[in-house]
N, C-alpha and C positions, 0 to 999 in steps of 0.2 A: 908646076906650082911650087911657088918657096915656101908655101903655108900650106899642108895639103891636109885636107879633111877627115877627122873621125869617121869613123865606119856610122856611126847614126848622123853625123852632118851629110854625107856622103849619101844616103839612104833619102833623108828628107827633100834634097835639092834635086835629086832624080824625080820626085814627082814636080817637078816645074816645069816650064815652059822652056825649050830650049834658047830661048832668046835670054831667060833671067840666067840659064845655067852657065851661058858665057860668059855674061857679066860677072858673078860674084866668082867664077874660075879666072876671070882677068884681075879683078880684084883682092884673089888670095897670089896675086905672085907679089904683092905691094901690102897686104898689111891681112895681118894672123883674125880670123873672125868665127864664126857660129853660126850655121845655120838653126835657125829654133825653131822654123816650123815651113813647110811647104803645104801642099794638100790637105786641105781637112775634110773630113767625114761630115754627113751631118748628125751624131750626138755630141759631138766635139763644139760644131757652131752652135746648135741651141743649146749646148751651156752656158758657150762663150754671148752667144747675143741675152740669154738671161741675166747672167750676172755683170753685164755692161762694158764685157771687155771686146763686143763687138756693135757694132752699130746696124749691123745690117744681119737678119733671118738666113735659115739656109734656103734656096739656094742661092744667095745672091751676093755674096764677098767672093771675091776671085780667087780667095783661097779653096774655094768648090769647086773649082771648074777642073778638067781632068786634058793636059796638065795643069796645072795651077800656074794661075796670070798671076798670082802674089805670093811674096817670097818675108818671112823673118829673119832677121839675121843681128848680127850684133859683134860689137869689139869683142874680140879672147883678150883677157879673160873675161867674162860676163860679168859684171858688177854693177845691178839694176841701182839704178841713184835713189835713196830713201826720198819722198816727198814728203816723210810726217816730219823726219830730222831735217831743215835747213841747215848746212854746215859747208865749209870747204868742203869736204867731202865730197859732199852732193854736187857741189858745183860744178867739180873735177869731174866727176863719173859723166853727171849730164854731159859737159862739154865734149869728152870724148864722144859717148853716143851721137853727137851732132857735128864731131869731125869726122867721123865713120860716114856718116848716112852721107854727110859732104861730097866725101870720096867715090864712094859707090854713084851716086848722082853725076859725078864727071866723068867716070870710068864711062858709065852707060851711054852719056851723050857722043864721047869721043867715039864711040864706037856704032851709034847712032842710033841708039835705042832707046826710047821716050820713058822714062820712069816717072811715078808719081811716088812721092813718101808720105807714111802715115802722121806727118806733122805738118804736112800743107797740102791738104788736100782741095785745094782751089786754085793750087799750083803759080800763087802770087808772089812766090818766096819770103813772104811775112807770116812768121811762125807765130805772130801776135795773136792774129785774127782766128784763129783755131776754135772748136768748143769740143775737138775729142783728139788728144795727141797720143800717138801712134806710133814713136821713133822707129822702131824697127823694121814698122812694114814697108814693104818696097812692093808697086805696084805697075805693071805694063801700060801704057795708055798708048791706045790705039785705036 
């Protein structure tokens, strides 16, 4: 790997699915990233499905599942795009986050592994049509 991973990226992508763990280990030889989250517990989801950073109860985001069907990840260095400040800035960061996710989406296919991302989740490739975006999450679909 030309980008090889933190002992806690390292840690979180072992609870994945071997199928995600290649990808985003094909993905670190072409571009430096973060895992932020693999496997969740469930106190972890019913926080996250209370305070609306998840859409779905435990057990049913594929971040439960043991290995985990669904992987977070993100450009290094992590720089979440403010949505209160509208700015270049923002625009910059968004856009990075959406050439990331780009990349990883054709690493996965080249290699023929069906991903879904948490900003199309209807898998129409129109980021328009959304009502919960997700950039990070990468999901198995099978």
């Amino acid at each position: 790997m030309k980008y090889p991973y933190s002992k806690a990226s390292e840690e979180k992508l072992s609870t994945c699915d071997p199928d995600l763990q290649r990808v985003f280990r094909r993905v670190g030889d072409f571009w430096d990233h973060t895992i932020i989250e693999g496997h969740r517990e469930k106190p972890l989801q019913e926080m996250y499905f209370k305070t609306g950073r998840s859409k779905v109860p435990w057990p049913d985001s594929k971040h439960n599942k043991t290995p985990s069907e669904a992987v977070d990840a993100g450009p290094y260095p992590l720089r979440w795009p403010d949505k209160i400040v509208r700015s270049e800035e923002y625009t910059k960061d968004l856009c990075r986050w959406y050439m990331f996710a780009g990349f990883v989406l054709a690493t996965a296919c080249s290699m023929g592994i069906n991903l879904r991302l948490g900003s199309d989740w209807d898998g129409d490739k129109n980021l328009n049509d959304q009502t919960f975006d997700d950039v990070p999450h990468f999901e198995l679909v099978r």
